[in-house]
C-alpha positions, 0 to 999 in steps of 0.5 A: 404704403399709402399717404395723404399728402398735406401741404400748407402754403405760407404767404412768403413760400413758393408753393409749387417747387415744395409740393413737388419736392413733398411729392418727390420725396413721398415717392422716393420713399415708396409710398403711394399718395393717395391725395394731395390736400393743399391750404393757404394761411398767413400763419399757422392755426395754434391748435391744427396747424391747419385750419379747422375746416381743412383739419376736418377735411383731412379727416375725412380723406383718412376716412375714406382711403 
């Protein structure tokens, strides 16, 4: 199985030590991951959780793999 991995990094979190603990769980599991999409927000978009712009992104991350 393969997965694009999507982080989102809140103000107040220690980005570093989540991405490695997403990417070490998605391993565990067996999964290839075939991305890593990372953002910035101060909260999260009502509609996308992401951004707009990053929504599209992944998008077309699912795309192209």
């Amino acid at each position: 199985e393969q997965a694009i991995l999507v982080h989102v990094n809140f103000a107040d979190e220690d980005s570093r030590e989540d991405l490695a603990e997403l990417e070490l769980l998605v391993s565990s599991a067996g999964v290839n991951a075939v991305d890593v999409l990372t953002t910035s927000r101060g909260a999260p978009h009502p509609k996308y959780f992401v951004g707009s712009g990053k929504a599209e992104e992944i998008a077309a991350a699912v795309k192209a793999h």
